[in-house]
ZAKEKE-553087 format. One line per 2 residues: for each residue z negated, x, y negated of C-alpha. Coordinates in nm, 3 decimals, always signed. Layout:
% ZAKEKE-553087
Z,X,Y | ...
% end
This chain:
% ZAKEKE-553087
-0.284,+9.474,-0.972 | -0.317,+9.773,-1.218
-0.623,+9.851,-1.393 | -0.798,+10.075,-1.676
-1.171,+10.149,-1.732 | -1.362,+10.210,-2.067
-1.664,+10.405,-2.039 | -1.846,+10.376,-2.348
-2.137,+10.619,-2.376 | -2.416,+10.470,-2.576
-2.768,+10.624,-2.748 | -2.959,+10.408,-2.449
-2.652,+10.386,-2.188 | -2.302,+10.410,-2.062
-2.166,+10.128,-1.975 | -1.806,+10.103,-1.778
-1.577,+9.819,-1.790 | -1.267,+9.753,-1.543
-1.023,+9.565,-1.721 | -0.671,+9.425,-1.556
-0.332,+9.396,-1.766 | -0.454,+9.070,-1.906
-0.778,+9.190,-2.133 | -0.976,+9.022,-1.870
-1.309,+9.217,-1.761 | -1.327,+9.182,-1.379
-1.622,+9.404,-1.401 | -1.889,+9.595,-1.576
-2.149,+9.809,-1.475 | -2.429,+10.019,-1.731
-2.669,+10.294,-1.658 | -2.949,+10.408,-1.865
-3.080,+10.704,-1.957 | -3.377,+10.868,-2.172
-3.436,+10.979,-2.527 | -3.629,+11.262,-2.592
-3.836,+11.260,-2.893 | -4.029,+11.587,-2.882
-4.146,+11.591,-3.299 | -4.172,+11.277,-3.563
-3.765,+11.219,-3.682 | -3.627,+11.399,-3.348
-3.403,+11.252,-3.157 | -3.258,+11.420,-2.842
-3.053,+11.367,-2.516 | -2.984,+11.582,-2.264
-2.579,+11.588,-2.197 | -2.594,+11.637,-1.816
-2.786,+11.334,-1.821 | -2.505,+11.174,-1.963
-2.251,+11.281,-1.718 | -2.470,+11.208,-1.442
-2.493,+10.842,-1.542 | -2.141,+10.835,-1.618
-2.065,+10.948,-1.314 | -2.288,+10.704,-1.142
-2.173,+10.391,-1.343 | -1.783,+10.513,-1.222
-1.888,+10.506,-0.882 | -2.074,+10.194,-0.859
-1.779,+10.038,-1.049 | -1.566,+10.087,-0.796
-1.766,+10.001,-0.521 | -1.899,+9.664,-0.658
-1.506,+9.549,-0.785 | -1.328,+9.738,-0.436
-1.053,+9.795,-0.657 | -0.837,+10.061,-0.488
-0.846,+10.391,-0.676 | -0.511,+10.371,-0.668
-0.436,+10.033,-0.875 | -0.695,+10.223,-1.127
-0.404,+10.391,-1.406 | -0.620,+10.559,-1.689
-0.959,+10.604,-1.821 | -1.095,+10.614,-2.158
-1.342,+10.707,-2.386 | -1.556,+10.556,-2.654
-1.892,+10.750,-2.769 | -2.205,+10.760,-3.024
-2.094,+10.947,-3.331 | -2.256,+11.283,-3.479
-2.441,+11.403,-3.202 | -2.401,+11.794,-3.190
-2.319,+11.952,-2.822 | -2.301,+12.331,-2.855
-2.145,+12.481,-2.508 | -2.092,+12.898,-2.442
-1.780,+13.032,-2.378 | -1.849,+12.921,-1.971
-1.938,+12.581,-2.093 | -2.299,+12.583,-2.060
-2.522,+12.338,-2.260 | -2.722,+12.555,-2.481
-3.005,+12.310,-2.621 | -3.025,+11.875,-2.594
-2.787,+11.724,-2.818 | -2.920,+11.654,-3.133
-2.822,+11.250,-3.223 | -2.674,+11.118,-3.493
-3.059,+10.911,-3.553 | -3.213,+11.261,-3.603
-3.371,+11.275,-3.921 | -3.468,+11.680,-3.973
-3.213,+11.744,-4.146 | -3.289,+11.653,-4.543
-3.287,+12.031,-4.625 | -2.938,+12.099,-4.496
-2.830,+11.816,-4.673 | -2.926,+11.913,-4.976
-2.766,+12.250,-4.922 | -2.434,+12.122,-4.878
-2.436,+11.901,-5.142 | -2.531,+12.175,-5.367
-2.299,+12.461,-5.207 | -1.993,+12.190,-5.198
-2.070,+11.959,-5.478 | -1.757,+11.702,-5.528
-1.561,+11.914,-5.307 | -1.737,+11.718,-5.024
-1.599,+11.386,-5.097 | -1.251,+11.512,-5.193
-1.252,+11.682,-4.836 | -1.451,+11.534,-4.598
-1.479,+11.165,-4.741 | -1.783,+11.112,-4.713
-2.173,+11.226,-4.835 | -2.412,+11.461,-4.686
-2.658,+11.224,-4.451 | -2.888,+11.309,-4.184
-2.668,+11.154,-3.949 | -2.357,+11.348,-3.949
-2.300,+11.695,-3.720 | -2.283,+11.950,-3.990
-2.630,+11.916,-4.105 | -2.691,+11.978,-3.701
-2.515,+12.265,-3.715 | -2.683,+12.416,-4.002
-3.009,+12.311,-3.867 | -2.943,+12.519,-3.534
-2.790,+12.824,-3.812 | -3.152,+12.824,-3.984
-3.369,+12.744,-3.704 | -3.182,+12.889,-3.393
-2.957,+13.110,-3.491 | -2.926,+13.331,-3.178
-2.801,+12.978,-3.032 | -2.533,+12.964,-3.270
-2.437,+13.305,-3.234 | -2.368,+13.217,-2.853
-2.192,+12.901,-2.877 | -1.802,+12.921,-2.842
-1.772,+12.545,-2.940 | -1.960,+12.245,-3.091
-1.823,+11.901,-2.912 | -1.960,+11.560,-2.971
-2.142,+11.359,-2.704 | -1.814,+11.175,-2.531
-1.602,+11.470,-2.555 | -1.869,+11.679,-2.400
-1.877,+11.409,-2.097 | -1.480,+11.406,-2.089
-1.490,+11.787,-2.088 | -1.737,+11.798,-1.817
-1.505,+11.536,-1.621 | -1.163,+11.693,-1.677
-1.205,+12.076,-1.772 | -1.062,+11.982,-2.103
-1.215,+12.057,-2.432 | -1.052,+11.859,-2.725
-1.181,+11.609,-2.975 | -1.054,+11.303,-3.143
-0.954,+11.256,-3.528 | -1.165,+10.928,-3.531
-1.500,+11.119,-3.439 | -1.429,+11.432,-3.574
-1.401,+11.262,-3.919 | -1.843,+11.237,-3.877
-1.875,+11.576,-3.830 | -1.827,+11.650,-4.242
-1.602,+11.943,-4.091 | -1.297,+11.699,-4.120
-1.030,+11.713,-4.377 | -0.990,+11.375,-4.352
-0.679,+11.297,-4.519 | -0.475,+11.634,-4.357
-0.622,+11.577,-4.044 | -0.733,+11.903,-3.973
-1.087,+12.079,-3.985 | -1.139,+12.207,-4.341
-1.169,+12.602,-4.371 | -1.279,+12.558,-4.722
-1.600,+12.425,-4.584 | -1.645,+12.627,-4.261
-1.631,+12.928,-4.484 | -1.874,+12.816,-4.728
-2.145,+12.779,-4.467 | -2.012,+13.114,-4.258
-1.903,+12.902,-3.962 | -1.619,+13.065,-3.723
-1.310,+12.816,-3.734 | -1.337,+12.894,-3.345
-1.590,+12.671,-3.320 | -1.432,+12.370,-3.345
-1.218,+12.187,-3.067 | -0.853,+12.100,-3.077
-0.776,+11.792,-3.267 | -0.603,+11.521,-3.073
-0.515,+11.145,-3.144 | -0.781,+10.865,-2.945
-0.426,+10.762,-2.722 | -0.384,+11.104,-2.608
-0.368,+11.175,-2.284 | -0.614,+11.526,-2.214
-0.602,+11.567,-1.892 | -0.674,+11.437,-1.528
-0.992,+11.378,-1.328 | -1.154,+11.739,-1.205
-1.131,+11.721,-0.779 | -1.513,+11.725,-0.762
-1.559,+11.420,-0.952 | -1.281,+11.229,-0.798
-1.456,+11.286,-0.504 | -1.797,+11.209,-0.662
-1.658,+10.895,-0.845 | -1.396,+10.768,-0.595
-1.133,+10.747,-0.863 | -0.793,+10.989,-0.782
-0.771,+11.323,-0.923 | -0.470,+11.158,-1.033
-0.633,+10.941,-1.305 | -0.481,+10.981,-1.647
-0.771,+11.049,-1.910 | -0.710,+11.015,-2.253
-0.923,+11.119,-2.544 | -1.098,+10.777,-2.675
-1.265,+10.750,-2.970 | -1.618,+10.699,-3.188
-1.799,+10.386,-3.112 | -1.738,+10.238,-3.441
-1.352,+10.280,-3.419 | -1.309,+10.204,-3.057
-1.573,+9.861,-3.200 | -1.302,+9.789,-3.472
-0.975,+9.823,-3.203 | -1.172,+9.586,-2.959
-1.187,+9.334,-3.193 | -0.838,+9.403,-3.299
-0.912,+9.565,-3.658 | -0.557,+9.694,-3.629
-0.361,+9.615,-3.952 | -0.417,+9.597,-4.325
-0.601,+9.308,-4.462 | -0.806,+9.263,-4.135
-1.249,+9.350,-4.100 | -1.537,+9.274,-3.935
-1.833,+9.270,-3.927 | -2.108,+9.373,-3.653
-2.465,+9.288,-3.586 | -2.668,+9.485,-3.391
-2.931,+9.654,-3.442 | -2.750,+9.816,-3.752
-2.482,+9.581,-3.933 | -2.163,+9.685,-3.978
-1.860,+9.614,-4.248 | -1.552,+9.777,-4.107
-1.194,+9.742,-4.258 | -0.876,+9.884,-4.153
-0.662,+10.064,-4.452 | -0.361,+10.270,-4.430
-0.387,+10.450,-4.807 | -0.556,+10.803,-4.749
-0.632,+10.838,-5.122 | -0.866,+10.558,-5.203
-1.223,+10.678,-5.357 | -1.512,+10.481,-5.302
-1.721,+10.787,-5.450 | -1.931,+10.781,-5.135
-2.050,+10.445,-5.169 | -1.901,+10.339,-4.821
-1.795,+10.566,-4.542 | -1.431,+10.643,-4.455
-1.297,+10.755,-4.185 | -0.994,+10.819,-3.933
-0.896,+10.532,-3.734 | -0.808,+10.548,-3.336
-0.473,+10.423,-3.463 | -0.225,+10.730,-3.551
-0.257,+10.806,-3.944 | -0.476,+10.496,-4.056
-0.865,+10.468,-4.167 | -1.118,+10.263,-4.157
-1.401,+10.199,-4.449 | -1.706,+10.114,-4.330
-2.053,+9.994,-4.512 | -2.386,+9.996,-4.271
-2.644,+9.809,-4.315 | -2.976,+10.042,-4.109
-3.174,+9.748,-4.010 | -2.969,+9.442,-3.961
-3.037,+9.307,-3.616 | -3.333,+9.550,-3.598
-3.489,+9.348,-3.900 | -3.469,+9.001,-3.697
-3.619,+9.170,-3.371 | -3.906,+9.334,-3.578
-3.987,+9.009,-3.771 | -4.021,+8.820,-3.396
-4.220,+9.111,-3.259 | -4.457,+9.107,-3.522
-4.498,+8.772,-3.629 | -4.411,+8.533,-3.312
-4.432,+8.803,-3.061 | -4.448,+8.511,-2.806
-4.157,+8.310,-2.917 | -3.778,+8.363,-2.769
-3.484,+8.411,-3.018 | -3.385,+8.082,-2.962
-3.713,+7.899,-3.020 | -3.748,+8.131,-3.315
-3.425,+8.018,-3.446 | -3.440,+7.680,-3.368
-3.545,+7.546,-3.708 | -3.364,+7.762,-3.941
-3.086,+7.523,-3.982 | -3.324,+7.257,-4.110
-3.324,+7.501,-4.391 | -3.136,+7.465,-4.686
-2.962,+7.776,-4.848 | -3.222,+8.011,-4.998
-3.518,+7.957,-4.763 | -3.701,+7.747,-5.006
-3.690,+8.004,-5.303 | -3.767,+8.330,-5.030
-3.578,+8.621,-5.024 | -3.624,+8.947,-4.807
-3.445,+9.272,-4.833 | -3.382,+9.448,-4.480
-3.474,+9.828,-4.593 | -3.752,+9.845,-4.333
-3.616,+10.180,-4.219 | -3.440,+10.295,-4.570
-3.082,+10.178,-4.615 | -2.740,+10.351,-4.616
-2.495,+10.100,-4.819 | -2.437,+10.067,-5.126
-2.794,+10.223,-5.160 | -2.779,+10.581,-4.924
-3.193,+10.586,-5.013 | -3.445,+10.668,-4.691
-3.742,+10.548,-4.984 | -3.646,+10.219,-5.027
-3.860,+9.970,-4.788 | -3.842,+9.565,-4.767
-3.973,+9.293,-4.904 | -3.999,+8.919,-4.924
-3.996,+8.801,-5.220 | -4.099,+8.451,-5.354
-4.335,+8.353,-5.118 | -4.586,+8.063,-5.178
-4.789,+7.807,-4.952 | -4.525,+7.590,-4.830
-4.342,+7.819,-4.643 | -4.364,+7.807,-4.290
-4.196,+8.023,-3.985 | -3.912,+7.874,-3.992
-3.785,+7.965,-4.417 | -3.939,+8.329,-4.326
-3.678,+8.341,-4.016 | -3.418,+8.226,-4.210
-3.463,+8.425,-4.502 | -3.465,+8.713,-4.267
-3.126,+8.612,-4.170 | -3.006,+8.551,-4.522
-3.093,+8.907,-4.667 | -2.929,+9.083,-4.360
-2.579,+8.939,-4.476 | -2.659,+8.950,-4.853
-2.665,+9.294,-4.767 | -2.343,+9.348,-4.549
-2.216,+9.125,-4.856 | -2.297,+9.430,-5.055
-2.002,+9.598,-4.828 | -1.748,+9.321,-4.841
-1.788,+9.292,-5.234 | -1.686,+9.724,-5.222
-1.402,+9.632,-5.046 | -1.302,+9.372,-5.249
-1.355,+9.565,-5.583 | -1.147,+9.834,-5.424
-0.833,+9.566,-5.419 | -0.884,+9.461,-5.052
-0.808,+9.094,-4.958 | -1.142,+8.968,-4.753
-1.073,+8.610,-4.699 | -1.162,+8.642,-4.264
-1.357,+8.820,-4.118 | -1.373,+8.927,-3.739
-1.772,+8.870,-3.655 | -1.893,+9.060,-3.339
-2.258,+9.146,-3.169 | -2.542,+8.965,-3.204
-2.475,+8.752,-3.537 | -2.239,+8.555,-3.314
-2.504,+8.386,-3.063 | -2.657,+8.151,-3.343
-2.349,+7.874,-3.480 | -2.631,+7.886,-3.827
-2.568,+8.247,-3.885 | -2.190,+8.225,-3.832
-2.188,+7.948,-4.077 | -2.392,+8.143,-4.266
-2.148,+8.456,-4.295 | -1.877,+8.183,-4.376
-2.108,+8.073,-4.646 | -2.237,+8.402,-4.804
-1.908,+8.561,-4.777 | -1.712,+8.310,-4.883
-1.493,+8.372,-4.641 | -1.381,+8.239,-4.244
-1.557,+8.380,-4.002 | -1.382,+8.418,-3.630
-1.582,+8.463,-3.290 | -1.388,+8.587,-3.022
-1.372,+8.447,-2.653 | -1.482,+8.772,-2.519
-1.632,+9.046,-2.667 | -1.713,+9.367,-2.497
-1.724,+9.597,-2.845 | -1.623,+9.935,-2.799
-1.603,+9.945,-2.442 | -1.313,+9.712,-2.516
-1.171,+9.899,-2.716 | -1.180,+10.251,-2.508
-1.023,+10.042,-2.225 | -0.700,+9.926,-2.485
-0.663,+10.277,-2.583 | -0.636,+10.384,-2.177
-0.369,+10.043,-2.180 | -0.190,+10.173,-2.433
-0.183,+10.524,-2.327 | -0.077,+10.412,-1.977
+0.267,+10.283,-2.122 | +0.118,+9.934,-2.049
+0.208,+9.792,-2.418 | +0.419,+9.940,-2.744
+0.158,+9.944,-2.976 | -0.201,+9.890,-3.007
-0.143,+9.603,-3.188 | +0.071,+9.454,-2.884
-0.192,+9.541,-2.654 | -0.468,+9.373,-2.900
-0.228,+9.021,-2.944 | -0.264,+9.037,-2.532
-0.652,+9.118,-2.479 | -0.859,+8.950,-2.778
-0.853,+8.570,-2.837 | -1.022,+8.399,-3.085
-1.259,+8.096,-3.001 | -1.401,+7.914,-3.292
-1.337,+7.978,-3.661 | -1.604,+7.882,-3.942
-1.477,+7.800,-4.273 | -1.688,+7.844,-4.569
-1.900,+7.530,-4.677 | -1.813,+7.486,-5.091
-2.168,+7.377,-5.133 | -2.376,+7.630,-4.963
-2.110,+7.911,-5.090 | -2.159,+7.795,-5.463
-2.554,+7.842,-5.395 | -2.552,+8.144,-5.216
-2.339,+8.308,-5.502 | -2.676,+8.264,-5.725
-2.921,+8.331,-5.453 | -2.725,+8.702,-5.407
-2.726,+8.811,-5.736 | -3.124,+8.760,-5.728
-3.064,+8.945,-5.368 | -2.934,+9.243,-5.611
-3.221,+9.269,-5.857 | -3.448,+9.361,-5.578
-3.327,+9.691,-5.532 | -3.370,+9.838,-5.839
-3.635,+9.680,-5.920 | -3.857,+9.825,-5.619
-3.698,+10.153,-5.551 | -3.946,+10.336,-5.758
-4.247,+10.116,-5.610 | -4.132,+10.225,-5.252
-4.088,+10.611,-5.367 | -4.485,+10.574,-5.513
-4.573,+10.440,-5.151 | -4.442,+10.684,-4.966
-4.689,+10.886,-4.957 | -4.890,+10.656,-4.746
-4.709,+10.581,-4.492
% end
């Protein structure tokens, strides 16, 4: 039996899958580790505590499967996007990793919007947020610049753990493309924008597609691990592409969508010239010379677990849930808007907060719950109806993560997208999708696309009730009106909070 493993390294984890030449996951294993937080808006991990978990989750991997190393072929990567690694020229850490959830970096995004202006969008595809890894970098320029001065390169959390695990320093086009240092259409890093911030071009990595194969496993962590030195590794890719191949986003006309505790609208596209003027991200693709575009929604899932936490604290999902489909479309005249932290599309605003709106004394648990549910997909509706507008063909969508464990929220995504939804029969996200690039890389299968028709099954499809759709086509353009009409009452609140 031959085998590949996807290690996807998460903000909270890494988890490892092993996965045989049928998709099948014969096992998993996940190790934690912590977040530092040492101001209000940091966010910060050290990246030895990575390795040393990745490490750790190889080894107990093998030991819990007893898979021979031998029958184990390649390993790949998939990784949390933005996060800003600087190493010396001896490959030292020089400070945590700054994540891509870090919010101190307003100021620098301001500054590059104002030194770039539309050159930013023409180059790098997509707008100056606090999320992305040149902000990071011009954070550490202002704030700690004889740390900058030192650093030979700036790698991004996975490629820092591959480094680390094969003595190769490289990065893929898929995560480089959320570094703003991308030319995303030409593939290469843009010296038009290094220059304009005085950044040495030697400070970034060599660019290399998510199949490629980087390197083998360093002797010491073979023998740490219990993997061959042997092992191909290949390069992987950022958690959001490596989501969209393991759920076999591989060919025009296909998306998906993902809640978790952010949502996610993802859709493959092959033309490198489309301009969504910012409005949605886009990005490289693991697949050679394709994209992905990509709306987020900040607080999808996050907005269902912080409604339960605060106002049925005692109450599981599924008893909270258990009425909503009792509920007819619109909650009984309530809608709620899931900006609890700020939002990111089509609104990029960190003001804007939530709301229900509509409430009166009939409603009970239950319409709030549901209403809850309903503005989370109005919202990644928002990111469909881009796509759409920009020519795109939405009539299924792939739905992965936790929208897929209640059957009234997958009918609901039928309903409010007017459009089929598909579950798969197994879904392991991006770890999934690491492993298929290892497959592929191996020699196992042709294509990605071969190795996707061999690895993800569908299980139950929802078709869109005419009914419900018709009614939820009303209820979202209310959903609409909300934003504009409370973005300056959130800005005048700020200041309290």
């Amino acid at each position: 039996m031959s085998y590949v493993i996807g290690v996807d390294l998460g903000t909270s984890a890494v988890k490892t899958v092993l996965v045989d030449r049928s998709g099948r996951v014969a096992y998993e294993v996940s190790e934690a580790y912590p977040l530092i937080q040492p101001k209000a808006g940091y966010s910060e991990q050290k990246p030895e505590d990575w390795v040393d978990a990745t490490i750790v989750s190889l080894k107990k991997l093998l030991e819990i499967s007893a898979v021979q190393p031998s029958e184990i072929e390649g390993v790949s990567f998939s990784g949390q996007m933005h996060g800003l690694v600087l190493v010396n020229q001896e490959g030292k850490v020089l400070r945590n990793a700054i994540l891509w959830n870090d919010t101190r970096t307003t100021p620098q995004c301001r500054r590059i919007e104002e030194t770039l202006g539309g050159q930013l969008l023409s180059i790098a595809r997509n707008r100056a947020l606090e999320g992305f890894t040149l902000p990071k970098i011009l954070w550490v320029q202002e704030h700690e610049p004889e740390l900058l001065d030192q650093a030979s390169l700036f790698l991004l959390p996975k490629d820092y753990v591959r480094y680390r695990l094969t003595g190769d320093y490289a990065m893929d086009y898929s995560d480089a493309a959320g570094t703003l240092l991308l030319d995303v259409a030409g593939k290469t890093w843009s010296e038009d924008i290094l220059n304009a911030f005085q950044l040495k071009s030697s400070l970034c990595p060599k660019l290399v597609e998510s199949f490629d194969e980087v390197g083998t496993l360093l002797p010491e962590i073979a023998d740490q691990t219990g993997l061959l030195a042997s092992t191909k590794v290949f390069a992987g890719g950022a958690d959001n592409a490596c989501g969209a191949i393991g759920a076999g986003i591989l060919s025009e006309g296909q998306t998906m969508c993902s809640i978790g505790t952010s949502g996610v609208v993802l859709s493959y596209e092959e033309r490198k010239n489309l301009d969504f003027e910012g409005k949605v991200h886009f990005f490289n693709h693991g697949e050679k010379d394709a994209f992905y575009i990509m709306g987020v929604t900040l607080a999808a899932g996050y907005s269902l677990t912080w409604f339960k936490d605060t106002f049925a604290p005692q109450q599981s999902f599924d008893h909270l849930l258990a009425g909503v489909d009792q509920i007819p479309p619109g909650s009984g005249g309530l809608l709620f808007t899931p900006y609890i932290v700020g939002e990111r599309t089509p609104h990029p605003d960190a003001n804007i907060r939530g709301s229900f709106i509509g409430m009166d004394a009939g409603h009970k648990l239950p319409h709030f719950a549901r209403a809850v549910m309903e503005g989370i997909t109005f919202s990644l509706r928002e990111s469909i109806d881009i796509l759409r507008d920009a020519g795109k063909k939405v009539d299924e969508v792939i739905s992965i993560g936790g929208g897929t464990k209640n059957e009234t929220w997958l009918q609901m995504q039928a309903d409010i997208f007017n459009a089929a939804i598909v579950k798969l029969e197994s879904e392991q996200g991006p770890a999934m999708g690491a492993a298929m690039l290892a497959a592929y890389g191996c020699g196992w299968f042709a294509s990605l696309q071969d190795c996707s028709a061999a690895f993800i099954r569908p299980a139950k499809r929802y078709e869109p009730n005419a009914e419900a759709a018709a009614a939820y086509e009303k209820l979202f353009s209310l959903y609409q009106q909300v934003y504009p009409q409370t973005s300056r009452l959130s800005e005048g609140l700020a200041e309290f909070r």
